[in-house]
Backbone as JSON Lines, residues from 0, in Angstrom:
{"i":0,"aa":"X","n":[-16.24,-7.91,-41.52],"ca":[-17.03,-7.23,-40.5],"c":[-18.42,-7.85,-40.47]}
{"i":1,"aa":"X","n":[-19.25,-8.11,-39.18],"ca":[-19.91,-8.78,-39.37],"c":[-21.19,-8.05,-39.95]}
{"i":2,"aa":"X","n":[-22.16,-8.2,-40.53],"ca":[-23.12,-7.32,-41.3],"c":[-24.04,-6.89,-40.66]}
{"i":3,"aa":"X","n":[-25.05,-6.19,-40.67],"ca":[-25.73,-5.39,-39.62],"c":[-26.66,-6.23,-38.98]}
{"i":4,"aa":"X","n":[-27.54,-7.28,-40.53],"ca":[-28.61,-7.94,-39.6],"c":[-27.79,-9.39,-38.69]}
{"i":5,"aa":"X","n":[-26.63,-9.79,-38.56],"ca":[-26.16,-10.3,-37.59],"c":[-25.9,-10.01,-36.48]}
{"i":6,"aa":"X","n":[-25.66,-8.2,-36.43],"ca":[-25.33,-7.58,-35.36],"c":[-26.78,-7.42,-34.69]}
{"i":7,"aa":"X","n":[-27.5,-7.63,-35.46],"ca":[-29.13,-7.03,-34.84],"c":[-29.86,-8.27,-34.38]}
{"i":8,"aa":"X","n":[-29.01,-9.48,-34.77],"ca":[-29.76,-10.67,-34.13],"c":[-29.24,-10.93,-33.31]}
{"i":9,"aa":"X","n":[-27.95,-10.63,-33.14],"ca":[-26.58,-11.1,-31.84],"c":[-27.37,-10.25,-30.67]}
{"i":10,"aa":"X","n":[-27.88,-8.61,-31.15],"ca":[-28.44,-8.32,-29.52],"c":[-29.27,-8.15,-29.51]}
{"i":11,"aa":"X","n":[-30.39,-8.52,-30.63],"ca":[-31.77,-9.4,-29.54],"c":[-31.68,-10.43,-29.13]}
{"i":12,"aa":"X","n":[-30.86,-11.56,-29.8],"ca":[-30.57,-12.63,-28.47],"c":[-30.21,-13.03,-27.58]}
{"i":13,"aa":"X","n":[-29.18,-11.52,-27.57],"ca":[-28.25,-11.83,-26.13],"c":[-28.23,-10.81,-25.75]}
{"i":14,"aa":"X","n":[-28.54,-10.05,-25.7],"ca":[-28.77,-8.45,-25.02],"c":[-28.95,-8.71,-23.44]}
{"i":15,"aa":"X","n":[-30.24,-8.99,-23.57],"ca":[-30.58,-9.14,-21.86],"c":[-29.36,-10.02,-21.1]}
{"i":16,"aa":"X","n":[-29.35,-11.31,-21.85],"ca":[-28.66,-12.37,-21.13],"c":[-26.86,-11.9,-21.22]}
{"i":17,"aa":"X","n":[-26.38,-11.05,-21.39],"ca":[-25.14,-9.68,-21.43],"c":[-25.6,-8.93,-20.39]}
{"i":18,"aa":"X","n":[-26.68,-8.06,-20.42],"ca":[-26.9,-7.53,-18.93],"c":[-26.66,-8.34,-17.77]}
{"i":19,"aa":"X","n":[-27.49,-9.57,-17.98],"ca":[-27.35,-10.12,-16.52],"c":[-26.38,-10.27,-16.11]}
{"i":20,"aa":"X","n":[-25.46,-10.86,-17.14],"ca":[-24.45,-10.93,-16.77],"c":[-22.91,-9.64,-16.34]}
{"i":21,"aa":"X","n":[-23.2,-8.71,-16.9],"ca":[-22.51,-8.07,-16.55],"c":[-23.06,-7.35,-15.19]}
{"i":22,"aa":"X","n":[-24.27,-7.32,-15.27],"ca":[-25.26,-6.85,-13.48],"c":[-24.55,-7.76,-12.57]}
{"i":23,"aa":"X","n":[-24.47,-8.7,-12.61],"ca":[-23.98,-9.82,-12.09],"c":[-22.62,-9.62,-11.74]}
{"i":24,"aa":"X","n":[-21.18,-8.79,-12.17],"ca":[-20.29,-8.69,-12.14],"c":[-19.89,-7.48,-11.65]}
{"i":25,"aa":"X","n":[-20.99,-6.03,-11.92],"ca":[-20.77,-5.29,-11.41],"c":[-21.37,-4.36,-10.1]}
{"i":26,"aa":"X","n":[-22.7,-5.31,-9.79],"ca":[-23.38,-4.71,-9.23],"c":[-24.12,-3.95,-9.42]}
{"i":27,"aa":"X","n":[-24.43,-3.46,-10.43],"ca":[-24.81,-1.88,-10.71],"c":[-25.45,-2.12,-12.21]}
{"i":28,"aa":"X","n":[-26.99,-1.71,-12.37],"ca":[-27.52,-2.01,-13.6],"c":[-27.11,-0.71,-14.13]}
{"i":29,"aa":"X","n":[-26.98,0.27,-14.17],"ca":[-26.64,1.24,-14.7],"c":[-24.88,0.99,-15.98]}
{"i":30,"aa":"X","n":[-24.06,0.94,-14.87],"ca":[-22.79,0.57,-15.51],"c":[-23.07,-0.62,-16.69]}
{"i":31,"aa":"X","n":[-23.8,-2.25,-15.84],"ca":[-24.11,-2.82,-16.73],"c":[-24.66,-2.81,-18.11]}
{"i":32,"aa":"X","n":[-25.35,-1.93,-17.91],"ca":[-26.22,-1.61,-19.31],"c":[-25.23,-0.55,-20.51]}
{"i":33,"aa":"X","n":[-24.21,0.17,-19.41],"ca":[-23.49,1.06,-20.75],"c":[-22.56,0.06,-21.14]}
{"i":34,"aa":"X","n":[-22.09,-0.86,-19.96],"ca":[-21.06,-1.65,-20.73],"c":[-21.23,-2.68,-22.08]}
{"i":35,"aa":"X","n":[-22.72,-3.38,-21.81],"ca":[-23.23,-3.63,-23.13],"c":[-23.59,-3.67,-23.89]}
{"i":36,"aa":"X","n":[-23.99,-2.34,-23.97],"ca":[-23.79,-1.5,-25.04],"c":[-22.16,-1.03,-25.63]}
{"i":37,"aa":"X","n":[-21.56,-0.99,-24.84],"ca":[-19.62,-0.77,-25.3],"c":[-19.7,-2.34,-26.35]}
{"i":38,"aa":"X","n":[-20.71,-2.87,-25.66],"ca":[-19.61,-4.32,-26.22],"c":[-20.13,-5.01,-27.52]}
{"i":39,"aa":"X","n":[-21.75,-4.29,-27.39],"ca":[-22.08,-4.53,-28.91],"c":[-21.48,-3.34,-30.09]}
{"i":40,"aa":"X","n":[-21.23,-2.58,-29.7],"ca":[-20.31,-1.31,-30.01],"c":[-19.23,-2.48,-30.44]}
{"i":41,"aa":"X","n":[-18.02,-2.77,-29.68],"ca":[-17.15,-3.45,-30.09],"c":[-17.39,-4.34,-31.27]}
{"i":42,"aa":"X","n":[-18.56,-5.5,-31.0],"ca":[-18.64,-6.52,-32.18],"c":[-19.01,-5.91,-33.36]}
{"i":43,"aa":"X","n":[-19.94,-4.47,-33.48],"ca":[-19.64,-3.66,-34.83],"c":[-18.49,-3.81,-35.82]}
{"i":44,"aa":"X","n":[-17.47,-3.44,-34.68],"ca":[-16.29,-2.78,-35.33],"c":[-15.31,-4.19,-35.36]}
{"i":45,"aa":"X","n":[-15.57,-5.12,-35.13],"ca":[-14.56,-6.13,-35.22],"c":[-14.72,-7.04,-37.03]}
{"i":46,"aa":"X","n":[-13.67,-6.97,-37.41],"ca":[-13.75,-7.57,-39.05],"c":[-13.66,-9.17,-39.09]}
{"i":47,"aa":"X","n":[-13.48,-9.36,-38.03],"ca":[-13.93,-10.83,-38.5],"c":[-15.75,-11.2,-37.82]}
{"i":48,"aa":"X","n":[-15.78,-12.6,-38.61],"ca":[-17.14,-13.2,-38.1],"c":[-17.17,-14.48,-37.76]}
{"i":49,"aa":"X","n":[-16.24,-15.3,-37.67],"ca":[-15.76,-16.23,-36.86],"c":[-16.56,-16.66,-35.51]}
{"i":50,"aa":"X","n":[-15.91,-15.2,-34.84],"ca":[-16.65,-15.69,-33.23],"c":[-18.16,-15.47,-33.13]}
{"i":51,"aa":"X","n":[-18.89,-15.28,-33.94],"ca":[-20.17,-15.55,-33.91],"c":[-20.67,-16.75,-33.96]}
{"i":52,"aa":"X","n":[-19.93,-17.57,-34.24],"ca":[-20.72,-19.31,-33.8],"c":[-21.14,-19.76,-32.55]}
{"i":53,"aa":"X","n":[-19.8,-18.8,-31.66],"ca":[-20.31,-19.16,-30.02],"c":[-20.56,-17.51,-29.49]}
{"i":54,"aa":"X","n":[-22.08,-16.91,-29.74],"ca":[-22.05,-15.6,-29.36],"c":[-21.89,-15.14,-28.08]}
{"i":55,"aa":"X","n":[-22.08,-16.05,-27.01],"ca":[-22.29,-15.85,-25.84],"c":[-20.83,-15.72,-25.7]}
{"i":56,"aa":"X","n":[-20.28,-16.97,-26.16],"ca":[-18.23,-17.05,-25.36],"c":[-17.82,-15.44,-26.44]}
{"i":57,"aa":"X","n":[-17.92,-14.82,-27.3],"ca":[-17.35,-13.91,-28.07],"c":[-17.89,-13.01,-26.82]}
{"i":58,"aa":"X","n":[-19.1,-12.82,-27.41],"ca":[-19.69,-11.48,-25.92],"c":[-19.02,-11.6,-24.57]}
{"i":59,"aa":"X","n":[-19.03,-12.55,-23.86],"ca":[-18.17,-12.6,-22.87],"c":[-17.15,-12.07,-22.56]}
{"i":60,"aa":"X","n":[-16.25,-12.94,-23.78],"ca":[-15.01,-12.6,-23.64],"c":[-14.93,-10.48,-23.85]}
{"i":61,"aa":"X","n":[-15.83,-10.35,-24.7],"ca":[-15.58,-8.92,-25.44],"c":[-15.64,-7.79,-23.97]}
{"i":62,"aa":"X","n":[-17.15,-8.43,-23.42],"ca":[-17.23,-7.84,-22.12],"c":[-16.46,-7.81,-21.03]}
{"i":63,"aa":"X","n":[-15.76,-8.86,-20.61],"ca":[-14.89,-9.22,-19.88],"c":[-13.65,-8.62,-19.48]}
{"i":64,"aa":"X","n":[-13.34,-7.74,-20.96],"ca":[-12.25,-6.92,-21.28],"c":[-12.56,-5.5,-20.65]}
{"i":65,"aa":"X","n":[-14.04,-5.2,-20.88],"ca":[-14.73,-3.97,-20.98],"c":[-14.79,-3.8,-19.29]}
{"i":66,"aa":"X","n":[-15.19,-4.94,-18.5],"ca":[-15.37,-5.02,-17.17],"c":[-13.8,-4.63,-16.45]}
{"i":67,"aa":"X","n":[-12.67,-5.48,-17.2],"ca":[-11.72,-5.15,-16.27],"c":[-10.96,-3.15,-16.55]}
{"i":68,"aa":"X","n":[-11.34,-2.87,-17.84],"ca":[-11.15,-1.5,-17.96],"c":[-11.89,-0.59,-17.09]}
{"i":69,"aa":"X","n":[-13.42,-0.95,-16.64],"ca":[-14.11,-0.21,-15.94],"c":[-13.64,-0.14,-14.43]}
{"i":70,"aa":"X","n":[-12.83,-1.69,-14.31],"ca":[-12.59,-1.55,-12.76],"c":[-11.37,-0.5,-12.34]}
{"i":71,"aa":"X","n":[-10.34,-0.61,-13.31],"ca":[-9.04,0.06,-13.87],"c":[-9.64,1.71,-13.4]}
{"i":72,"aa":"X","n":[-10.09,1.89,-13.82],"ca":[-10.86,3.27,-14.36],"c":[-11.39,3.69,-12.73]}
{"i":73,"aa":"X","n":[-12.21,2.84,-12.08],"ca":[-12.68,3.18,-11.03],"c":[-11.59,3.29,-9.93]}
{"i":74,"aa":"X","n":[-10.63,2.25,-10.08],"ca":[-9.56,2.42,-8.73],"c":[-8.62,3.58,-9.32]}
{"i":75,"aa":"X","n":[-8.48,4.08,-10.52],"ca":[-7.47,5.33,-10.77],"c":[-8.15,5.96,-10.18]}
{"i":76,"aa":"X","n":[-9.74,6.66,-10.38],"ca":[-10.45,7.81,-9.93],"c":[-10.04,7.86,-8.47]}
{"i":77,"aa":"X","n":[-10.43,6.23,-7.25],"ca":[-10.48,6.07,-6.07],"c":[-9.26,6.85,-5.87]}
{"i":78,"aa":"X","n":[-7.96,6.26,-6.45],"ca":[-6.41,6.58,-5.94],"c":[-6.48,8.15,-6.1]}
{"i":79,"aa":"X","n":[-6.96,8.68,-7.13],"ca":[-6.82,10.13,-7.6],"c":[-7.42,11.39,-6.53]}
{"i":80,"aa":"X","n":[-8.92,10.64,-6.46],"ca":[-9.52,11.64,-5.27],"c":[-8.94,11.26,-3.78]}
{"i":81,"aa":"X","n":[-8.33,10.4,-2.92],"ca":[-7.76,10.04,-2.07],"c":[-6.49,11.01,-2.51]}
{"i":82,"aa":"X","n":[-5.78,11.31,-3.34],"ca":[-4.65,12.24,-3.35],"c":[-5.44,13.25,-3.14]}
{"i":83,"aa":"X","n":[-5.66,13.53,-3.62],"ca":[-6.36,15.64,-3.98],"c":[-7.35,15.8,-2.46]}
{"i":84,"aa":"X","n":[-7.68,14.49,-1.61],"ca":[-8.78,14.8,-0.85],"c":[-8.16,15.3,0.8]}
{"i":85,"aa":"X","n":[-6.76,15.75,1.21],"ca":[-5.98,16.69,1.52],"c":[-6.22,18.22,1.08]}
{"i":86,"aa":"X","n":[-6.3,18.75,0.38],"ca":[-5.86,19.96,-0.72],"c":[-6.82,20.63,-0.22]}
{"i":87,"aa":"X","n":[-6.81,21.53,0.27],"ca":[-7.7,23.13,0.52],"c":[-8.39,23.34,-0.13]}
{"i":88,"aa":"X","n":[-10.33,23.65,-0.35],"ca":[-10.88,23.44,-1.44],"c":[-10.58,24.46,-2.64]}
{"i":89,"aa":"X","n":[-9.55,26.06,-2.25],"ca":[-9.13,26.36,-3.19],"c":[-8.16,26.13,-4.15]}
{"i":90,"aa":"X","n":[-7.47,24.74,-3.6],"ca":[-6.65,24.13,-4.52],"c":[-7.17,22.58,-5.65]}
{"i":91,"aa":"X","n":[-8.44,22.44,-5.0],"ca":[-8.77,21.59,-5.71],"c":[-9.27,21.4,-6.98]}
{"i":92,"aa":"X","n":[-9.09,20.7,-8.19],"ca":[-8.76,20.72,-9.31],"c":[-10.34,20.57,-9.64]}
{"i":93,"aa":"X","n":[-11.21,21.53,-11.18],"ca":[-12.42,21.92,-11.04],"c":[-12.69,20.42,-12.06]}
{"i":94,"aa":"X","n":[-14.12,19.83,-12.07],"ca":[-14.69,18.82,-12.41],"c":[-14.1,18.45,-14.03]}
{"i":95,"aa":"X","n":[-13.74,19.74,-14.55],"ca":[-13.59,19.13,-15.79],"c":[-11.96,19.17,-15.97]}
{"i":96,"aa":"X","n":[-11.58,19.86,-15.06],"ca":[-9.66,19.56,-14.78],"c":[-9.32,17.97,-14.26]}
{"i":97,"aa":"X","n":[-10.32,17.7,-13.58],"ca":[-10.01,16.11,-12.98],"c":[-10.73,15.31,-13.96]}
{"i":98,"aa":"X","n":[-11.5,15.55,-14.71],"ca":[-11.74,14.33,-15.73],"c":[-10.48,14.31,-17.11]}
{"i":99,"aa":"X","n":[-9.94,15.51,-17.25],"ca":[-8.75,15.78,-17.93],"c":[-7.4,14.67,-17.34]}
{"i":100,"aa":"X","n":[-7.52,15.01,-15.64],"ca":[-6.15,14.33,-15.01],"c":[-6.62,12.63,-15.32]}
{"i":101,"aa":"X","n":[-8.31,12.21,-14.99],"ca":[-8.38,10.75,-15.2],"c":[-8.35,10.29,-16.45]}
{"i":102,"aa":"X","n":[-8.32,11.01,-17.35],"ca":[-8.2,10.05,-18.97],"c":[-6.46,10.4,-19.38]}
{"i":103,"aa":"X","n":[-6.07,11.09,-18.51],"ca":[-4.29,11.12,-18.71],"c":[-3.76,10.01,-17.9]}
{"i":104,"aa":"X","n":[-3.84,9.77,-16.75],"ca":[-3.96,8.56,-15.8],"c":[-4.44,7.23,-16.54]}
{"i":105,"aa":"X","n":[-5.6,7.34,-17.23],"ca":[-6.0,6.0,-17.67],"c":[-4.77,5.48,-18.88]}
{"i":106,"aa":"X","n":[-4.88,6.63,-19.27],"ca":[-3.77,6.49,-20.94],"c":[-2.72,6.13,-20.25]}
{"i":107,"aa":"X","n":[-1.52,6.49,-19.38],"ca":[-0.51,6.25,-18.61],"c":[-0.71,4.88,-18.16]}
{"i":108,"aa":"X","n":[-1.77,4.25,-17.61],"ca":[-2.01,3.22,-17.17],"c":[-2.0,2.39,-18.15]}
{"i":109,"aa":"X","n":[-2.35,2.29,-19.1],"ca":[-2.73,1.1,-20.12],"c":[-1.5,1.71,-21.15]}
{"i":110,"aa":"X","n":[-0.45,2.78,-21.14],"ca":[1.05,2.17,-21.59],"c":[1.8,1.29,-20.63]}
{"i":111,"aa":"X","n":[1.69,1.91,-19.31],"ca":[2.58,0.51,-18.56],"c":[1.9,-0.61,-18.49]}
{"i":112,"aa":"X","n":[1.0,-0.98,-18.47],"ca":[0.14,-2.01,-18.47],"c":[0.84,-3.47,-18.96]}
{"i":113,"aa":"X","n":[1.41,-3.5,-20.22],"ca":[2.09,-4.53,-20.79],"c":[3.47,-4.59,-19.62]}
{"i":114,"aa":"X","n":[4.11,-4.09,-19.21],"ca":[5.35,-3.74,-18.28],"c":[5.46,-4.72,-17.24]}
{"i":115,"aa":"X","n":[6.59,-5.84,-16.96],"ca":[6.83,-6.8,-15.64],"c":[6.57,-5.86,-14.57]}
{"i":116,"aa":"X","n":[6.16,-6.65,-13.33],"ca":[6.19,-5.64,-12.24],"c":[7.08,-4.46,-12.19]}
{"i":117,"aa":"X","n":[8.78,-5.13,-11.79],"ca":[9.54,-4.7,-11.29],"c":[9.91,-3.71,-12.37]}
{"i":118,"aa":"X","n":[9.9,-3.9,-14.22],"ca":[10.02,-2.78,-15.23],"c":[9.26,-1.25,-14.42]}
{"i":119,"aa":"X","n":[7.93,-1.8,-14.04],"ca":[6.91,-0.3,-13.93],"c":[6.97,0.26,-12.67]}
{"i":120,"aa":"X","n":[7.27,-0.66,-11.94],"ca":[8.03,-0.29,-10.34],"c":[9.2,0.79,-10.58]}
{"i":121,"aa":"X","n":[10.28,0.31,-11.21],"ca":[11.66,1.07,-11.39],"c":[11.27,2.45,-12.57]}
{"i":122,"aa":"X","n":[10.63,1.93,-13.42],"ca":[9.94,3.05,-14.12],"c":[9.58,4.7,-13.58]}
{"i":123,"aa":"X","n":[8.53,3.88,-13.11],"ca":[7.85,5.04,-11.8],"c":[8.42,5.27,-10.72]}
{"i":124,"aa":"X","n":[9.3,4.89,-10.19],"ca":[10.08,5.74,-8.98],"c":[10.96,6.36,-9.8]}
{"i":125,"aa":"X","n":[11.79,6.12,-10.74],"ca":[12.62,7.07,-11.92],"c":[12.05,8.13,-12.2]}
{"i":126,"aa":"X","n":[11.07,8.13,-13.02],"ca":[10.41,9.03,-14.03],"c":[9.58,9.96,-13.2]}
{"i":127,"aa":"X","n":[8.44,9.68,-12.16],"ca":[7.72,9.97,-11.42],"c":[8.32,10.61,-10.13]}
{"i":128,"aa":"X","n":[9.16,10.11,-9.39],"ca":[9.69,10.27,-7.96],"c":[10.63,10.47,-7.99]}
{"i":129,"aa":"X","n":[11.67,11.04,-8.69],"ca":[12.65,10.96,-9.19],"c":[14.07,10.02,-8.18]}
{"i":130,"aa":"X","n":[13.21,9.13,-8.08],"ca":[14.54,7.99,-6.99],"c":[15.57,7.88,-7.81]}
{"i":131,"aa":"X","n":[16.63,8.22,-6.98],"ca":[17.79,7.52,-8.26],"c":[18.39,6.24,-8.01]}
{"i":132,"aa":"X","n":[18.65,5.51,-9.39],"ca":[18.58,4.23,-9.74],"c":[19.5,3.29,-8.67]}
{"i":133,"aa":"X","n":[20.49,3.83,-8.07],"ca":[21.26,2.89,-7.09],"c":[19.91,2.77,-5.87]}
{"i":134,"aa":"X","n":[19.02,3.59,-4.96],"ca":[17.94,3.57,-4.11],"c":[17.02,2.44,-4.56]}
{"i":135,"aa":"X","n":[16.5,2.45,-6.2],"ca":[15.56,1.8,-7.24],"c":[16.39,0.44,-6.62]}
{"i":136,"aa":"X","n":[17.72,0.14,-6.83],"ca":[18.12,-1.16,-6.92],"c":[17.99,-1.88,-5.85]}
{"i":137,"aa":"X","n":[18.43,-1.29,-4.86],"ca":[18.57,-1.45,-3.06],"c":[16.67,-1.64,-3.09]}
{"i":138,"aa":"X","n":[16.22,-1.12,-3.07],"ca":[14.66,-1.2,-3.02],"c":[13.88,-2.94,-3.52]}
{"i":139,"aa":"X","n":[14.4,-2.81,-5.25],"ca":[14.23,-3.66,-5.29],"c":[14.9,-5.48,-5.71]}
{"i":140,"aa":"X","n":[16.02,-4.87,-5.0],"ca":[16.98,-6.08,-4.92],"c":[17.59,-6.56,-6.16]}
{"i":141,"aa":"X","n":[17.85,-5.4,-6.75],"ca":[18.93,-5.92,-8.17],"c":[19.62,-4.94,-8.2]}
{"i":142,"aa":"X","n":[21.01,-4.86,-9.37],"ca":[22.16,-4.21,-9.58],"c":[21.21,-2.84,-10.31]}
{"i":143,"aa":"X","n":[21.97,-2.33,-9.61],"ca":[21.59,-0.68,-10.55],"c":[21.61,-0.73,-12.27]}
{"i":144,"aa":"X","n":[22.43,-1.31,-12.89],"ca":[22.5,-1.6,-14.12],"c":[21.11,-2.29,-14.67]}
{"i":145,"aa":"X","n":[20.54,-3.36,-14.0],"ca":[19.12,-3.79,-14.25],"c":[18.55,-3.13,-14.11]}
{"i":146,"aa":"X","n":[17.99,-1.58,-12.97],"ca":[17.31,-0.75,-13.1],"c":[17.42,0.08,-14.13]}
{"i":147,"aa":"X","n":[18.65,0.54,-14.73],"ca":[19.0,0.82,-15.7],"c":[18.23,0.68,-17.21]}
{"i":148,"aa":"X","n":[18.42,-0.9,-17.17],"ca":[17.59,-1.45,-18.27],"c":[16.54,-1.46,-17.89]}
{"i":149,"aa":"X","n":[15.64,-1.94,-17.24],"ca":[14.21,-1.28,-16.95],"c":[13.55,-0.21,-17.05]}
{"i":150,"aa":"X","n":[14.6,0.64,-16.76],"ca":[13.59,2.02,-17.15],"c":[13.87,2.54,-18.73]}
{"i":151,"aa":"X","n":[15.08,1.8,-19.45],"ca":[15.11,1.59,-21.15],"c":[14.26,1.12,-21.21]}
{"i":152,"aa":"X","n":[14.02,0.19,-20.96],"ca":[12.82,-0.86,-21.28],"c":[11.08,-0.34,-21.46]}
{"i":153,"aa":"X","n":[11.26,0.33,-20.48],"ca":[9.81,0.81,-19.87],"c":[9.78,1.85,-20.53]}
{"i":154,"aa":"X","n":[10.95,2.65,-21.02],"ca":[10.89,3.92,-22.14],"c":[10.33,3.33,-23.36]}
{"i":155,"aa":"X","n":[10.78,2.87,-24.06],"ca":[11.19,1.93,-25.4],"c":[9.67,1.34,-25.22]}
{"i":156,"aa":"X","n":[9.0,1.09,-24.54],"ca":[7.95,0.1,-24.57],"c":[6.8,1.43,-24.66]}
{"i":157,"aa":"X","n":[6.93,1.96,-24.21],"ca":[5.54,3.3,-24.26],"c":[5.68,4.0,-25.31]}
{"i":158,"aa":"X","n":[7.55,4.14,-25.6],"ca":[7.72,4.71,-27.11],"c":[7.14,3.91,-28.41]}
{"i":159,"aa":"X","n":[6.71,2.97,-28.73],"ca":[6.79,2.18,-29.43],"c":[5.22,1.82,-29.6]}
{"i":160,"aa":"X","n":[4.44,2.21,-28.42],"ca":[2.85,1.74,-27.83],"c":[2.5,3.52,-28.56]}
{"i":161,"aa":"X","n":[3.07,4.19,-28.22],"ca":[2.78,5.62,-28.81],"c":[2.68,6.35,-30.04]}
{"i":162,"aa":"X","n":[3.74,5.56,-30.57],"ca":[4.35,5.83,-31.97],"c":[3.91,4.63,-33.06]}
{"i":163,"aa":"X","n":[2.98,3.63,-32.83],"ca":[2.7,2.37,-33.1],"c":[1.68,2.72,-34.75]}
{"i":164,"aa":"X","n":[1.25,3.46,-34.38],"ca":[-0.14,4.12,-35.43],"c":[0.48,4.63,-36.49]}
């Protein structure tokens, strides 16, 4: 793990030049600034010290990760309130019920995440929509038996992402 006064020289030297860059990616100094902070957060907790020779390509990369989770995060919310933004305001789900539904959504998202298209495609019309698997096949142009295995697959793969710890 790398030791503290490395961590304390990594972001006074690159602190700002991490903002810019993530300002730069997201538009938004606000986001920017929590994200690099996530990301010196991250190099805390990482046990090796290796990628400190090239701090900028480590930070990058560390951020880079952090950026595409934030975008993840923002288009679930988009997709989420676009559903619910129909719903009668006495049916609509209260601020801290929908931050409940977006970190269940995010978690759901980043098990299928590893998943081929067509696995999380057949997955989710199964599990979710309840299509049944001959429709799944016709849909997406394979034998029902491959949908079959896909949605094993796509079981077995979240079972395994779940149970991993």
């Amino acid at each position: 793990m790398p030791s503290t006064s490395d961590v304390q020289s990594l972001y006074s030297d690159h602190h700002g030049w991490l903002h810019r860059w993530l300002r730069g990616r997201l538009g938004n100094a606000a986001d920017a600034a929590d994200l690099a902070q996530d990301t010196f957060v991250r190099v805390l907790l990482k046990p090796e010290r290796s990628e400190l020779r090239t701090p900028r390509a480590f930070l990058r990369t560390i951020a880079r990760g952090l950026v595409i989770d934030h975008w993840r995060r923002e288009e679930l919310e988009r997709a989420y309130l676009d559903s619910i933004a129909h719903l009668p305001e006495a049916e609509v789900p209260s601020a801290e019920a929908r931050q409940s539904i977006l970190q269940l959504l995010e978690t759901i998202a980043r098990l299928l995440d590893g998943l081929k298209p067509k696995v999380r495609r057949a997955f989710l019309l199964a599990q979710c929509e309840g299509v049944p698997h001959a429709r799944i096949a016709e849909e997406l142009g394979v034998s029902v038996r491959s949908v079959e295995r896909y949605v094993a697959e796509a079981l077995f793969h979240c079972y395994q992402l779940r149970y991993a710890e």
